[in-house]
C-alpha positions in Angstrom: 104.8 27.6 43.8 103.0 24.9 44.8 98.7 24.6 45.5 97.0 22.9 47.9 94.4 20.5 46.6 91.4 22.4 48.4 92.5 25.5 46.4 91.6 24.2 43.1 88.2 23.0 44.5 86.4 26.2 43.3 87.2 29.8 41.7 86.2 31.1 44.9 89.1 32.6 47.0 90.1 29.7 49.0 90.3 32.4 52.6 86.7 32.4 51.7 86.5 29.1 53.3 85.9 28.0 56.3 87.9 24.9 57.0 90.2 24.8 60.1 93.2 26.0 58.0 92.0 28.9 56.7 89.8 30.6 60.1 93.8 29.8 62.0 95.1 32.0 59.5 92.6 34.7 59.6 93.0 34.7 63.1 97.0 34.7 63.0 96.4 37.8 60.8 94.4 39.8 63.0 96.8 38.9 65.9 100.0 40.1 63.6 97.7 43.7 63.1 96.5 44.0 66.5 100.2 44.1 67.8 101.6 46.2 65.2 98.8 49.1 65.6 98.0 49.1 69.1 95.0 51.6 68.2 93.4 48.5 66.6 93.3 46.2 69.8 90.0 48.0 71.0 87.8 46.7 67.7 86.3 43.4 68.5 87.7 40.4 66.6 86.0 39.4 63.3 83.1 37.4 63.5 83.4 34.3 61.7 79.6 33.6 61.0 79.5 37.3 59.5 82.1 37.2 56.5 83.4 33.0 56.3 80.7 30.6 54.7 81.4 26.9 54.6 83.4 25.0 52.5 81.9 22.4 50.1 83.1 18.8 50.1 82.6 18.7 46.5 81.0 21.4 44.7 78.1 19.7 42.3 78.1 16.1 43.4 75.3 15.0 45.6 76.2 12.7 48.6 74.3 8.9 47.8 71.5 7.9 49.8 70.9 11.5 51.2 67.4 13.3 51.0 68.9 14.8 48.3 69.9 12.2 46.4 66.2 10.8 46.6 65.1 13.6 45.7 67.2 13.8 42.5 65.6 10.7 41.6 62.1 11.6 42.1 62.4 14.5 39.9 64.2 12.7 37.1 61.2 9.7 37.6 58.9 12.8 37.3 61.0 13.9 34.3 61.1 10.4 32.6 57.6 8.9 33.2 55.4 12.4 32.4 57.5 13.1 29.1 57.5 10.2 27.5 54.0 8.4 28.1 53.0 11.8 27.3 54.6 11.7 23.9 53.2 8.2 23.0 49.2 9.3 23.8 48.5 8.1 20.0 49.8 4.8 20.5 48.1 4.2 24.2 45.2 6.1 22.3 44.2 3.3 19.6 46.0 0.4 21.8 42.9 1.1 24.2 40.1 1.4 21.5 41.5 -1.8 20.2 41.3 -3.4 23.8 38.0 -2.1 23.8 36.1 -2.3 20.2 38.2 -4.8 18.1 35.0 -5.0 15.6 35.7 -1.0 14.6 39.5 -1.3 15.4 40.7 -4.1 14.1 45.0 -2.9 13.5 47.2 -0.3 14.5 46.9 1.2 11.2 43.3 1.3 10.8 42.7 2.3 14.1 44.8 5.2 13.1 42.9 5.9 9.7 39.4 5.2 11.9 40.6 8.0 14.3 42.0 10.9 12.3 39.0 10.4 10.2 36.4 10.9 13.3 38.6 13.4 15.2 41.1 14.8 13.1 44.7 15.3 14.2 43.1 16.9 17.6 42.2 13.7 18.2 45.2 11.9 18.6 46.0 13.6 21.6 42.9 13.4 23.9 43.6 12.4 26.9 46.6 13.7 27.0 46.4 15.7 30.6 45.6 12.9 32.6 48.4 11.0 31.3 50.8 13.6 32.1 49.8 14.5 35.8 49.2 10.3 36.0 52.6 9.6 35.4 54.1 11.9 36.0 52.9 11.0 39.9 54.1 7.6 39.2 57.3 8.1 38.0 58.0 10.8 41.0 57.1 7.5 43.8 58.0 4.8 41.1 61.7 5.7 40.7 61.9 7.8 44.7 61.0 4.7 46.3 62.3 2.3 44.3 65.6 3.8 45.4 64.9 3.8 48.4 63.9 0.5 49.0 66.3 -0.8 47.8 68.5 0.7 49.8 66.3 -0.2 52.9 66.8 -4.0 52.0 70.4 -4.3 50.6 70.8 -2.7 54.5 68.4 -5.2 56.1 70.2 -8.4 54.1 73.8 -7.0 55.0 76.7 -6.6 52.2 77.0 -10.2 51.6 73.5 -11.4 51.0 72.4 -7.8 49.2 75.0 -8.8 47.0 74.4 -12.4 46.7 70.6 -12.4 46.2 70.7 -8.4 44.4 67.9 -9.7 41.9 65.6 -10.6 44.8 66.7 -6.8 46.5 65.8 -5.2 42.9 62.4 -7.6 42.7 61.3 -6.4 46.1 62.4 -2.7 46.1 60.6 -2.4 42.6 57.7 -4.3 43.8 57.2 -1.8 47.1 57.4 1.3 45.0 55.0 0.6 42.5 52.4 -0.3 45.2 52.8 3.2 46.2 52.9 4.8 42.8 50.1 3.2 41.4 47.6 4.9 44.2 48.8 8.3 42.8 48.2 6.8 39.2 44.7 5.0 39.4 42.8 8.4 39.2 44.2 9.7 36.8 44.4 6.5 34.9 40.6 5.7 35.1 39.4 9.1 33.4 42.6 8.9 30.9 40.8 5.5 29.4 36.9 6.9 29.8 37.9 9.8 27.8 39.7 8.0 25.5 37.6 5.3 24.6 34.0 7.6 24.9 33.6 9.7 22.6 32.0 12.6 23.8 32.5 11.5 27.4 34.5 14.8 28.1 37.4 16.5 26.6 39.6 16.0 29.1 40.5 16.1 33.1 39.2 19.2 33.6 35.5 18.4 32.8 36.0 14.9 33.0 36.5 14.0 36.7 34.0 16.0 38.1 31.8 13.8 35.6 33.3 10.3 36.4 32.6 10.9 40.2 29.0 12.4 39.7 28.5 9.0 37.7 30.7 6.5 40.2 31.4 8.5 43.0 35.2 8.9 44.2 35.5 5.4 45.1 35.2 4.3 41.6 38.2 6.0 40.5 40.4 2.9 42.5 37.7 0.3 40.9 40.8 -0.5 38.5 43.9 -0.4 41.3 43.5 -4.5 42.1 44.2 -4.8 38.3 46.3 -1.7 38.3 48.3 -3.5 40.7 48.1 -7.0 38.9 49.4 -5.3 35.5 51.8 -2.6 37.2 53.7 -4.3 39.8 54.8 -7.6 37.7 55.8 -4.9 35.2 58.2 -2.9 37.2 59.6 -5.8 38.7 60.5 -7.0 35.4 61.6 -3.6 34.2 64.1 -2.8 37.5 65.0 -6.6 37.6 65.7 -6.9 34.3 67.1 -3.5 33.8 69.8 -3.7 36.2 70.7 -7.6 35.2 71.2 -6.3 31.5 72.8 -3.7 32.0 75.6 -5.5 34.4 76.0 -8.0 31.8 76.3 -5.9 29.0 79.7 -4.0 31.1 81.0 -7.2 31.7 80.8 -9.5 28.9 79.7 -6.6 25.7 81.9 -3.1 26.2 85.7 -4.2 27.0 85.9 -0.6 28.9 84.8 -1.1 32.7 81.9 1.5 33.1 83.9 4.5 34.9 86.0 4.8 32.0 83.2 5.1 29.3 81.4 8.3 28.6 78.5 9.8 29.8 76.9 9.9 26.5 78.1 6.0 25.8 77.0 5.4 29.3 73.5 6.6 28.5 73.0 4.9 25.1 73.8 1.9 27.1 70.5 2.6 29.8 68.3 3.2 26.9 69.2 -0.2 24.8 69.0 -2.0 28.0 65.8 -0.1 28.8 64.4 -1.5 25.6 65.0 -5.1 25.6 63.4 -4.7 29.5 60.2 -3.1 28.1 59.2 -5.8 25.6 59.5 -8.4 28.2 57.8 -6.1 30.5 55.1 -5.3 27.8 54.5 -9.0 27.5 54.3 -9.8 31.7 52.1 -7.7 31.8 49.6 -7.2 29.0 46.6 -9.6 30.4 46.2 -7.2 33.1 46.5 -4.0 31.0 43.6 -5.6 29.0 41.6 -6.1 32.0 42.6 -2.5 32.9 41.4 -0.8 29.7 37.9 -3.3 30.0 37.0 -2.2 33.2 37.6 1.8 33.1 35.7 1.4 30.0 32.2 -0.5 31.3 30.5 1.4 34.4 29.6 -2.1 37.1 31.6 -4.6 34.7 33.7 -7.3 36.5 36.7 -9.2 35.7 34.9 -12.3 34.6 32.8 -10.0 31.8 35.9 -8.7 30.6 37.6 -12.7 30.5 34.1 -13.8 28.8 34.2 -11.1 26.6 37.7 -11.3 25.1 38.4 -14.9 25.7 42.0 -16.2 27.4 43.6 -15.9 24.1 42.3 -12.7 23.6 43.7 -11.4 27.1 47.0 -12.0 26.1 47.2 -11.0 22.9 45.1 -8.4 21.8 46.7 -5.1 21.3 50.2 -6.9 22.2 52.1 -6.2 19.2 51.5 -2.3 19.4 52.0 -2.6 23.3 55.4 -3.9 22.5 56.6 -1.5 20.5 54.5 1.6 22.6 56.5 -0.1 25.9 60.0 -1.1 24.6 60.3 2.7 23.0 59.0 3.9 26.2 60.9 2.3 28.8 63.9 2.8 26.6 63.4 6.1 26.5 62.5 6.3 30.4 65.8 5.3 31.4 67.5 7.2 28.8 66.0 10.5 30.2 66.4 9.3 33.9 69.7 8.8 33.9 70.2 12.0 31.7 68.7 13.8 34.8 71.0 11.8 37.1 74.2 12.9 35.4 73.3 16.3 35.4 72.4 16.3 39.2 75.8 14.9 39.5 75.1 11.3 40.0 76.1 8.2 38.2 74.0 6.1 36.1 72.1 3.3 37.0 73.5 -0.5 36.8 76.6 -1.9 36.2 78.7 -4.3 37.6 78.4 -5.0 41.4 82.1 -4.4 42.7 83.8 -7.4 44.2 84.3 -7.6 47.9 87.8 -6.6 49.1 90.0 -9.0 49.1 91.0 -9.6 52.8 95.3 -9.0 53.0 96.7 -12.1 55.7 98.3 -10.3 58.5 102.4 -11.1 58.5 103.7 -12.9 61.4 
């Protein structure tokens, strides 16, 4: 006996659905009872809203480019970006005090000895609210709208350019988001560095907003989102740029299997190593202006030429960078590790791979 395809779609019974196919047979039914027991013709026929529900398309797949689908991926940027800079507070902990005080904190593992020493193990972790809420709001707009826009302009530049000029689409759609995401992160951000690089400032969000606004007002929490911006955006652009270009080149010249024959679990150790070459070259892009981030939260009224005078050129791009590489390339690694971990359990396939080719066009016979 022979099953239709739509019947092995689920374990529910398939007269449960409500396809064409099934209702004409429900209604055949009640037809073939109606004449055999004439007693039967006075009850009303069955309702179909009452007892048939829909039939779905495909059970646990999401359709792409739907609200749900963008939703999907601002929960796994939420997911990605709040876990993980979470995790690394230590690092971004004496990476900022080194920013900051070089004289006291002169390596990453003295800064460590100077910091368990004056605040125990505790310590290590202070600050660690804001940076969850933070980013945890900039991964929810950073990887949302980055999939969105890109989207928006692969549609604007049609199927031929969006495929010719795709690192331009990834540069602008990455560019777009994390203008949006860094306004949800700049608050956050702002009392994540006073708190961590003033002792005794405040233990942590709870007490020490209310005290950075009484002391700046509200308006001071964006003092840092021009060089928010300046370290952020050229960041992301090189992490979603670079991302997607390593990752296309690893399927087509690295892995002899073409991507939708690999597994999910090879599939993700692929995002994460491709994640991690992207983060060191994102960590170095954009370090001057993490510098000039971590100066300026720091110093109530201080400008960007203080903090250029203060560290020197050479001293903007380098100090702190060796930590930041290693803090950045395990964290972007992980990032997209974990977000496309939540994308193939929402159904969805992982990010990058290779652009398919444009069908070949058959010549019409004469």
């Amino acid at each position: 006996m022979a099953f239709s395809d739509s019947s092995r779609q689920s374990l529910i019974p398939t007269f449960l659905y409500s396809s064409s196919s099934y209702s004409k047979k429900l209604i055949d039914l009640d037809h073939l009872m109606t004449n055999r027991n004439p007693t039967l013709s006075s009850s009303p026929p069955p309702s179909k809203k009452s007892f048939v529900i829909p039939a779905p398309s495909e059970p646990g797949k999401i359709e792409l480019y739907s609200p749900a689908y963008y939703a999907a991926c601002t929960a796994g940027g939420i997911f990605s970006c709040g876990l993980t800079h979470t995790a690394v507070t230590p690092l971004d902990l004496v990476k900022c005090n080194m920013q900051i005080d070089p004289a006291k904190y002169k390596s990453i593992s003295s800064g460590f000895g100077v910091l368990l020493k004056e605040q125990g193990v505790r310590g290590f972790f202070r600050g660690w609210v804001p940076t969850l809420l933070g980013y945890s709001a900039q991964g929810a707009c950073k990887y949302g709208f980055y999939e969105f826009f890109k989207k928006y302009y692969s549609d604007i530049a049609g199927p031929e350019f969006s495929a010719k000029y795709k690192t331009l689409i990834y540069l602008a759609g990455s560019a777009s988001a994390e203008v949006i995401a860094d306004i949800a992160l700049c608050p956050f951000e702002a009392v994540k560095v006073r708190v961590q690089t003033q002792p005794g400032f405040a233990r942590g969000l709870s007490d020490g907003l209310p005290k950075f606004v009484k002391s700046e007002g509200a308006l001071g929490l964006y003092k840092g989102i021009v060089p928010l911006w300046g370290r952020q955006i050229p960041y992301t652009m090189m992490k979603f740029a670079s991302f997607e270009t390593i990752v296309e080149l690893l399927y087509k010249h690295a892995i002899p299997t073409p991507k939708d024959q690999c597994s999910k679990s090879f599939q993700l150790g692929v995002s994460f190593a491709g994640g991690y070459v992207a983060g060191v070259l994102c960590a170095i892009v954009s370090h001057p202006a993490d510098n000039l981030v971590s100066f300026l939260n720091n110093a109530k009224g201080a400008t960007v030429g203080d903090a250029v005078k203060k560290l020197g050129l050479w001293g903007l791009f380098t100090r702190g960078l060796p930590l930041r590489i290693v803090m950045i390339g395990t964290l972007t690694g992980a990032q997209w590790g974990l977000y496309d971990a939540f994308k193939v359990f929402a159904g969805l396939p992982t990010t990058g791979g290779i652009t398919p080719a444009p069908a070949a066009t058959v010549p019409a016979k004469v």
